[in-house]
Structure formats: structure tokens, C-alpha cells
C-alpha positions in Angstrom: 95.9 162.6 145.2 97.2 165.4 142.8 99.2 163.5 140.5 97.2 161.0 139.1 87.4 151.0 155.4 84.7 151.9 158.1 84.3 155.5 159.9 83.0 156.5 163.1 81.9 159.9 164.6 84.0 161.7 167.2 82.9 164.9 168.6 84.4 167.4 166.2 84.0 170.9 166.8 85.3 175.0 165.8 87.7 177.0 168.3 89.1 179.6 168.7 92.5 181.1 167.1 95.7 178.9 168.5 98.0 181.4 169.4 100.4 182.1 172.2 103.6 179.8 171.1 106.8 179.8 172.8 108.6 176.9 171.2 107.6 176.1 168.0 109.3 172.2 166.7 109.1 172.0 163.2 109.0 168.3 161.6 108.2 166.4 160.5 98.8 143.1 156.8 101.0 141.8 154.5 104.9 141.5 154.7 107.5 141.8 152.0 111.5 141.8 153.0 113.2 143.9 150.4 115.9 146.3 149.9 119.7 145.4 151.5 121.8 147.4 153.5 123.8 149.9 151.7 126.5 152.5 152.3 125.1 156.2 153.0 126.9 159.8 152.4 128.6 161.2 155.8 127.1 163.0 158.3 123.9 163.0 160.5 122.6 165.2 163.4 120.6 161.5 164.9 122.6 159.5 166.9 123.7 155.9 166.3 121.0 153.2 166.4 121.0 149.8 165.5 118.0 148.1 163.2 116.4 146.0 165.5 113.2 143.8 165.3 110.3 144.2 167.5 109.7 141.1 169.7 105.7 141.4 168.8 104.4 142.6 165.6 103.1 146.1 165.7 99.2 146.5 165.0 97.5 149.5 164.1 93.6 151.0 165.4 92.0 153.3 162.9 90.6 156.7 164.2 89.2 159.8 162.3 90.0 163.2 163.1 87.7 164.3 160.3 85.8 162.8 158.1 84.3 166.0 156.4 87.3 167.5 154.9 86.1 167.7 151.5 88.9 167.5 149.3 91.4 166.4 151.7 95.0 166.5 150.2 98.2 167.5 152.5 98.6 167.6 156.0 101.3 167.8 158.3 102.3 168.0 161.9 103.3 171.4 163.8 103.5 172.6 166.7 101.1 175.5 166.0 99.2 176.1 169.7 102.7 176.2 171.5 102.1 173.6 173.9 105.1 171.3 172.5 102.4 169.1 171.3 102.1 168.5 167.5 98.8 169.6 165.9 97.8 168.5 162.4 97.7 171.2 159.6 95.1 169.6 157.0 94.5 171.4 153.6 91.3 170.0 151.3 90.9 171.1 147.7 87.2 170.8 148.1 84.4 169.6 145.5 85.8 168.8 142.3 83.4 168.8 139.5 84.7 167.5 136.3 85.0 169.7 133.2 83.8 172.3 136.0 86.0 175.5 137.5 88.7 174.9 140.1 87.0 175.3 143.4 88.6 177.0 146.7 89.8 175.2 149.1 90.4 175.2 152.9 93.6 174.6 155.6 92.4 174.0 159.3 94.2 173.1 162.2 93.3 170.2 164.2 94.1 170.4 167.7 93.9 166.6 169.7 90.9 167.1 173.0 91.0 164.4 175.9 91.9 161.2 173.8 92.8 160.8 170.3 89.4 160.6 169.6 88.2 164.3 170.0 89.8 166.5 167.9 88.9 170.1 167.8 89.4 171.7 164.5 89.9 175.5 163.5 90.0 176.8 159.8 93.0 178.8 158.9 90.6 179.6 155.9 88.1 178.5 154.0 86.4 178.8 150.4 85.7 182.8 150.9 89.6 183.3 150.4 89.7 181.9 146.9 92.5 180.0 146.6 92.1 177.0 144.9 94.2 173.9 145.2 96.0 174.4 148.7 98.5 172.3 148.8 101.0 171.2 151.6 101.5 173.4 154.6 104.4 174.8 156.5 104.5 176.6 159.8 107.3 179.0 161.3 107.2 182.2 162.9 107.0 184.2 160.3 107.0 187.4 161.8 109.0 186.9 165.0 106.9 187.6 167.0 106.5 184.0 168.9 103.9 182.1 167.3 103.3 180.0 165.1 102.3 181.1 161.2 101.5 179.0 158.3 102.4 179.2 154.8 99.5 177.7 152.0 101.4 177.0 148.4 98.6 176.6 145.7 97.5 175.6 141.9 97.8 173.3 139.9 97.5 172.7 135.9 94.0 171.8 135.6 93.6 175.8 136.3 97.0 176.5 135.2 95.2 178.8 132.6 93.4 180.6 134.7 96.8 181.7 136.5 95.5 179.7 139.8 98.6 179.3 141.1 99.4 181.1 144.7 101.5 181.4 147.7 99.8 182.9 150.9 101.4 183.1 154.5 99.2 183.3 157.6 100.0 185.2 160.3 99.3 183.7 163.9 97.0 187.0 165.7 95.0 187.1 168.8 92.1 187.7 166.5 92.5 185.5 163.8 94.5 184.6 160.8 95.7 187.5 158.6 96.0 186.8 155.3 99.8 187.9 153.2 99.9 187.4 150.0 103.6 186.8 148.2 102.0 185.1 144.7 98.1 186.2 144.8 96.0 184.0 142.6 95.4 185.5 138.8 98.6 187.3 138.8 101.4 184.9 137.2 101.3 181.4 135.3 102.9 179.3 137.8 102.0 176.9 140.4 103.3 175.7 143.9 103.3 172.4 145.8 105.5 172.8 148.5 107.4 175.7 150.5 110.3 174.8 153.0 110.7 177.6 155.7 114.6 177.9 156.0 117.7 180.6 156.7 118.9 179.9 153.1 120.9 182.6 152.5 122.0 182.8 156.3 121.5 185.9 156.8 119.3 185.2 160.2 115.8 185.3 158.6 113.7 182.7 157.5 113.3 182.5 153.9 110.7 180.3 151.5 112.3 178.3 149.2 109.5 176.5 146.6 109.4 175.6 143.2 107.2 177.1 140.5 105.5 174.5 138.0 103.7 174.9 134.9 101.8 172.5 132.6 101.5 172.2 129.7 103.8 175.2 128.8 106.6 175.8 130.2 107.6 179.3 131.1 110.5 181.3 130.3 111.8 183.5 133.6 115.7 183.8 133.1 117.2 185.4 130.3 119.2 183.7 128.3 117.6 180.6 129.7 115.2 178.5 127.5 112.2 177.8 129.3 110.7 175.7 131.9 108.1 173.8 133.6 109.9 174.3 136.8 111.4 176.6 138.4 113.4 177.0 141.7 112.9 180.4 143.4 113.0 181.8 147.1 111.2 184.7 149.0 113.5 186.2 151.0 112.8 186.9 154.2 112.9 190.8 155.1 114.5 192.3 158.1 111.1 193.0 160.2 110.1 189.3 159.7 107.4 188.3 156.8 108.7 188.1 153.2 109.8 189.8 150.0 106.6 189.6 146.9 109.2 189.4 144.1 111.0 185.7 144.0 114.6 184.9 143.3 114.7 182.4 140.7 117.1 180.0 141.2 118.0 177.6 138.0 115.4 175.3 136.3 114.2 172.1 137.1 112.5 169.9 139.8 108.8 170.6 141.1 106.7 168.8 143.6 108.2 169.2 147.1 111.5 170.7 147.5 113.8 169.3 150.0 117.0 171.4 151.2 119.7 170.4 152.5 123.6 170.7 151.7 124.4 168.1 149.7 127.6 168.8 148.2 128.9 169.3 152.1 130.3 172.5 151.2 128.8 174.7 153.8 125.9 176.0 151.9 122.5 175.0 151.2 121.4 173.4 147.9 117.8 172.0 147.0 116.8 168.7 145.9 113.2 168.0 144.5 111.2 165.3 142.2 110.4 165.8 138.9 107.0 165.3 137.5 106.1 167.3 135.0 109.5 168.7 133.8 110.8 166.1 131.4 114.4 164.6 131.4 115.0 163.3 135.0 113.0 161.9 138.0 115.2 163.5 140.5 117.6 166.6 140.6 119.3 169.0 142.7 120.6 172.7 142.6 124.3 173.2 143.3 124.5 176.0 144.9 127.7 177.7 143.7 127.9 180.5 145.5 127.7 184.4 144.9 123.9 183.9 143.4 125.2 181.2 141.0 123.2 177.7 140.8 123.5 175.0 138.6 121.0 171.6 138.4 122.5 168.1 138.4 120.8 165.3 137.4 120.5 162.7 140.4 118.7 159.4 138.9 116.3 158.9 134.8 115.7 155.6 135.5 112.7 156.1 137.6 109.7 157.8 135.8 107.8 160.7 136.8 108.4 160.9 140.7 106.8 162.9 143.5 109.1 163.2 146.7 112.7 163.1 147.6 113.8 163.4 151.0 116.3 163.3 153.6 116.4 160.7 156.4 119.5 161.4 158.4 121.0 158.4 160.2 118.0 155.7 158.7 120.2 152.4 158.9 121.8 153.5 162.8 125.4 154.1 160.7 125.4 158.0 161.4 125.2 158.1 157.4 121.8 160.2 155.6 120.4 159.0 153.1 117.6 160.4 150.8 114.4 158.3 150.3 112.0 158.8 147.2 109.2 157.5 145.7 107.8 157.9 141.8 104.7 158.1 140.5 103.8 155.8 138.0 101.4 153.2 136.5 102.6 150.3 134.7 98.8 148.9 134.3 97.1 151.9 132.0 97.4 152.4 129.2 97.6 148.9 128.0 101.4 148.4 127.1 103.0 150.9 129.5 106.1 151.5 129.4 106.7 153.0 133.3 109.5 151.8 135.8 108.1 150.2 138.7 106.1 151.7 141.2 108.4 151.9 144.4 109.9 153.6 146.9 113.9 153.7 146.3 117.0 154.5 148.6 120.2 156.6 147.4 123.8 157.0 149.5 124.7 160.4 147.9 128.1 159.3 145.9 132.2 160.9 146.4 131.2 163.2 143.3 127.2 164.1 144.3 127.3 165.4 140.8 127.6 162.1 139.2 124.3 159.7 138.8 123.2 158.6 142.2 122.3 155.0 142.5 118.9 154.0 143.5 118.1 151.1 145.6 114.4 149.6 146.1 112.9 148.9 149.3 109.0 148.3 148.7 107.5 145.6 146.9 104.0 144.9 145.3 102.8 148.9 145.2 101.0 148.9 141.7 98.5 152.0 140.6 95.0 151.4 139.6 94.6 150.6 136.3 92.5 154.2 135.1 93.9 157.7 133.9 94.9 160.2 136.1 96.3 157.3 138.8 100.0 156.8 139.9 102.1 155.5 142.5 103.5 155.5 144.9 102.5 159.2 147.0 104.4 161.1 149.6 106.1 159.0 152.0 107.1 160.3 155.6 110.1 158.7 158.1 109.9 157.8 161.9 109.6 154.4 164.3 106.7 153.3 163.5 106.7 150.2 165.4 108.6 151.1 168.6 111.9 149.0 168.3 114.1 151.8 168.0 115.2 152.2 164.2 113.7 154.8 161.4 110.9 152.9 159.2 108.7 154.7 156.3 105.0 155.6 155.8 104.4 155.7 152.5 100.8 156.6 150.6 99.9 154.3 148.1 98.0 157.5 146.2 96.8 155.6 143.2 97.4 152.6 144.8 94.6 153.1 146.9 96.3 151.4 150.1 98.3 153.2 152.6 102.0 151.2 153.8 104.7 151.2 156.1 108.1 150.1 155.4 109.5 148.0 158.5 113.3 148.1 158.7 114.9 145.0 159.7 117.4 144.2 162.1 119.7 143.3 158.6 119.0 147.4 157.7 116.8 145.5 154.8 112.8 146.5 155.0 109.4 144.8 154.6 106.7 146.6 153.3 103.4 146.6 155.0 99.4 147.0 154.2 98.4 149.7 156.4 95.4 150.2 155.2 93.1 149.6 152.0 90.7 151.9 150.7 92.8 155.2 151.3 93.0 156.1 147.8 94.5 159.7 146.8 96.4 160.1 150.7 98.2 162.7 151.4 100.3 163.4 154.9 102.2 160.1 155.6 102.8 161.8 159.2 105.0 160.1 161.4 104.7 162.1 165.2 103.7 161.0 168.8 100.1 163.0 168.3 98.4 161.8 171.8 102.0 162.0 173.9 101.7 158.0 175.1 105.5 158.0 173.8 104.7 155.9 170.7 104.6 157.6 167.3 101.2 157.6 165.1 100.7 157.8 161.5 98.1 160.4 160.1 96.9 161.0 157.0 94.6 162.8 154.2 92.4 160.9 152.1 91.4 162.5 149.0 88.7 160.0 148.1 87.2 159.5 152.0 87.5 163.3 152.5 89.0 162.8 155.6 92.0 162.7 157.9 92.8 159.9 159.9 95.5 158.9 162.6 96.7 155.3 163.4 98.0 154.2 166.5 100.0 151.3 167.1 100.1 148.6 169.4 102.3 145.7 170.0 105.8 146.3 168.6 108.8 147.5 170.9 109.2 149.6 173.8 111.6 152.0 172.6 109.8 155.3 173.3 109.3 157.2 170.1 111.7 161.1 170.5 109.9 164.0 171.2 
């Protein structure tokens, strides 16, 4: 999608603003059994489950929400209308012409009518805003003041010397969305794929936490520091609500999506994040030391250019997390590649989490297309998929052009399913109970269908999916 089947027509149609929140919930055909049970770091908010297996096989009905979202890359689901039902938040990057200028994108909300096929969509922004390459959403109240706002990351290197890179938060009104500008586009060399709304300092307010990426140059922001094609910063969050313009920078290293979470179990919060184009390690994380100190460890080399890291608290039922990543490679081109295997891995978080981390693979048979600018896997999302009670993964094939889910066993082992062919470039991989029948779906973004699509399942078990 960034790295590297039939349609129908639904009514599809623009609304008004979404406002008026008073709860938002922030989130999140063939069979191959891989990946053993292993042990997981302590802890875990979800309680204990056992891996079950469904007594019928779960089977999945297509439907698109849009199938006009030029450019379609991330998406997620929020609660952004306040009626503790998720919506989907859907960025698209727009017409790419080769050799040709980055064009502006578009994020738009898409807010589910009387079944699952009506969808009603309203743009958060479109081309007129300039921003080019919006890339994956996140919406918190910003501003305190009860709604829902979203916050658009953007860039990437193919304009990298234009200074394309941005980060733009959108504030919830009754008339609209107002635009707030934290890195406007033009001003600095760095680019932004993900932002994590969080207290990180804990201090009350919500802060942005995000890495800054550059390519091919890396950037020197730290003195004393050599420089960097990534680096981890956060936007404080001021006392009135909304956020500070000049970044903390962090330490060096990681990029893509930032995950945070404290994974040294020391009280405070650290960050974790794939590595793509910041050489040396497919997966790292940011001690947090304390008093404005950070150092980065190195959590796994073995695995290539990667994409996503996450946690998934609880997965195997033990009350143990565990963090689930997928690279982003392609053993077929060029001729005589030497990348690891594309896959989706496992790691338990070790006694000493500043020592290697040991991956564990739990997909089989993901492999990109064999042309440049292709890799795989792509982002990867965590849920019950097929109603039997434990935590499975959706997982984009991205170059791969197929979309999968990875069924966990009753043995805490998983087999990885065809979703989907013809999905190429996929953002999203949303696991949520979009229509409220109490089973989850799967949505995503297809780059290369410009559209976003939501699967619902049938068959499977009848363990309702958690609100």
C-alpha cells in the first residue's frame, strides 16, 4: 500500500458534520496450521480465555462501503458520532501519476445507515486542504470538549523533497471540521505514518506520540546525536486541550506505526515501532528512563524491513501480552533476493526486555508479487474473527495482493486463511462489530480497488464478539 473480486453499488451519500459524542471507545479459503503455543510477558487488562475451535467453519460475505475512494490507504474504527457504535475513518492518497507531483489526499468518515450495506460518508477533508499522503487516522477529544477529533499524520519520501510531510488535528464543531496544524506541509523534512493519542507524560492530557521518517537522508535533530531516518517525538498536550507545534524528540529509531505501551513494567510508558527505512533492526523500542531520558533497544534483525508491531494483550487466554508483527518483504524480485520470509511473527517480551526478543511464526504461504515497489505482509489488526471466543489476526497481504486471517486453535497454534484475493495495497485490517449483530467484521482499504470494504462472517461460534 505505501511500502512497496466483484463490486456492487450501495446507496452512498454526504452528511452532515458527526458531532455530539459523549463516550468516545477508542480501538481498535485455504488453511495452514502454524505457529505453537509459546510463553508471553506478564500482565493483561483481558480476562482469561481459552483457544477454542468453532464447531462450523466461519465464512465471509463481501460488502463495499465505498468503492470511490481514490487512493484508499488507512482506515480505522472510532467511535466518532458518539452513539457507541464504531464508524470507519478512511484516508485515500488520491490519483497517483507516475514521475508526476504528490497529489492531496482526503479522510472521510463513514457512518453505517439501516444495514451494512448503506453507508453514509462525510469528508473530514478533501484535495482543497493540500495535504498529500494522509496516512492512518486517530480520533480522541482533542479539545475536551466531548467529541470526537481526528488526527491526519502525512508524507512520505516520494515527496520527501518537497518537505510533504505533515501532522494536522481536526477539531469535532457543530459547523464543520477545523483544521490545526502542529507540522504544516513545506515547513520541515520529515514524514509521519502513525500518531497514538495517549497521557504519556501523565500529566492528565492527551499527548501525540509519532515518529518522524525521512528517505533517503536522514536528518540530524539532537545534538550530539548523528543523524537519522527516524525519529521518535511527541506533541504535548497543552492545558486548555489541543497541542503544542514544537515536538519533543525522543531518541532515534523506528518509523511506521508506533505502538506504546510499558514494556519494561516499570510504571512508565515506552514506545515500540517497526523499522522500514531506518537500517540496522526490523523492530525496536524506547526505554523510557525517566527524567526526559530515552534510550532504543534493539528487539529482533532477523526479520527484514517490517511495517507493524503491536500489542495483543491476553492472545493465547494465559492472561500473558504478547506483541504481534509483520515485515515487509519480497523474496521473489529482484531475482536472487536475499529477504527473510514474508510472515507474520509472535514475541513473549523476555526477563531482561532489553535483550533480543525471540520471534515466533504464525502464517504460512504470504509471498509478495514479484515487481518493485511490492512487499509483504501489511498491517495486521487483532479480534475474534470467527466467534469461538479466542483472539485471531487480520492481516493485509499488501503486496501480496490477498487479504488473510490468522485462526487460533484450540492448541493456541494458528492457521492462516485466504480472505480475500484481489485486495492488493490494503490498508485497515479492522477487527470491530460495525452493524452491532454481536459478531465482529473485518474492514479494509484497498489501494488498488480504491475502495473500502467490510466482511461479515457467518458460520463459526456463538461467542458474542465484546463491545
Amino acid at each position: 500500500m505505501w511500502y512497496s473480486g466483484a463490486t456492487f453499488l450501495i446507496p452512498l451519500m454526504e452528511v452532515a458534520p458527526l458531532r455530539s459524542i459523549r463516550r468516545l471507545a477508542l480501538p481498535l479459503a485455504v488453511g495452514l496450521a502454524c505457529g505453537a503455543a509459546l510463553p508471553a510477558a506478564a500482565g493483561g487488562s483481558r480476562p482469561a480465555l481459552k483457544p477454542t475451535d468453532p464447531p462450523k467453519p466461519a465464512a465471509f460475505t463481501r460488502h463495499v462501503v465505498d468503492g470511490a475512494l481514490q487512493g484508499a490507504a488507512f482506515s480505522v474504527a472510532s467511535d466518532v458520532s458518539g452513539d457507541r457504535r464504531p464508524e470507519i475513518v478512511a484516508t485515500g492518497f488520491g490519483t497517483i501519476v507516475p514521475g508526476g507531483p504528490a497529489p492531496s489526499g482526503e479522510v472521510a468518515v463513514y457512518k453505517m445507515g439501516r444495514d451494512i450495506d448503506t453507508w453514509a460518508k462525510e469528508r473530514v477533508f478533501g484535495p482543497e486542504a493540500g495535504i498529500a499522503y494522509p496516512n492512518e487516522p486517530a480520533a480522541a477529544d482533542f479539545d475536551r470538549d466531548g467529541d470526537a477529533d481526528i488526527a491526519v499524520p502525512g508524507g512520505f519520501f516520494q515527496c520527501a523533497p518537497a518537505k510533504c510531510g505533515s501532522l494536522t488535528w481536526w477539531e469535532q464543531t457543530r459547523k464543520g471540521w477545523e483544521r490545526h496544524d502542529l507540522v504544516a506541509p513545506g515547513t520541515q523534512p520529515l514524514f509521519y505514518h502513525g500518531a497514538v493519542p495517549v497521557d504519556f507524560d501523565r500529566d492528565g492530557r492527551l499527548d501525540l506520540v509519532t515518529i518522524g521518517e525521512s528517505f533517503p537522508a536522514p536528518v540530524a535533530l539532537l545534538p550530539g546525536r548523528a543523524p537519522s531516518n527516524a525519529w521518535v517525538q511527541v506533541f504535548r498536550g497543552k492545558r486548555g486541550g489541543g497541542f503544542a507545534t514544537e515536538p519533543v524528540t525522543l531518541g532515534a529509531g523506528g518509523g511506521a506505526l508506533p505502538e506504546v505501551a510499558d514494556i519494561d513494567r516499570d510504571g512508565d510508558l515506552d514506545v515500540a515501532s517497526a523499522q522500514y527505512f531506518q537500517s540496522g533492526a526490523s523492530y525496536v523500542w524506547l526505554e523510557n528512563l525517566g527524567g526526559g531520558r530515552y534510550t532504543t533497544h534493539t528487539i529482533d534483525t532477523t526479520q527484514g524491513r517490517s511495517i507493524q508491531i503491536k500489542l495483543v494483550r491476553n492472545l493465547r487466554g494465559d492472561r500473558r501480552d504478547v506483541w504481534v508483527a509483520s515485515n515487509h518483504t519480497n523474496t521473489a524480485f529482484p531475482p536472487g533476493s536475499s529477504d527473510p520470509v514474508s510472515q507474520v511473527v509472535t514475541y513473549a517480551v523476555p526477563k531482561d526486555p532489553r535483550q533480543a526478543w525471540t520471534p515466533t511464526s504464525i502464517s504460512e504461504g504470504i509471498t509478495a508479487r514479484p515487481r518493485p515497489g511490492q512487499a509483504a505482509p501489511g498491517v495486521i489488526g487483532d479480534g475474534d474473527i470467527d466467534g469461538d471466543g479466542d483472539l485471531d489476526i487480520a492481516v493485509s497481504g499488501d503486496g501480496d495482493p490477498r487479504l488473510f486471517w490468522l485462526e487460533q486453535r484450540g492448541d493456541g497454534s494458528f492457521a492462516t486463511h485466504v480472505l480475500a484475493e484481489g485486495h492488493g495495497q490494503a490498508g485497515g485490517a479492522i477487527v470491530a462489530d460495525l452493524d452491532r449483530d454481536r459478531r465482529n467484521d473485518l474492514a479494509f482499504s484497498v489501494y488498488e480497488l480504491n475502495s473500502v470494504v467490510v466482511f461479515t462472517r457467518s458460520g463459526g461460534g456463538k461467542v458474542p464478539a465484546k463491545p
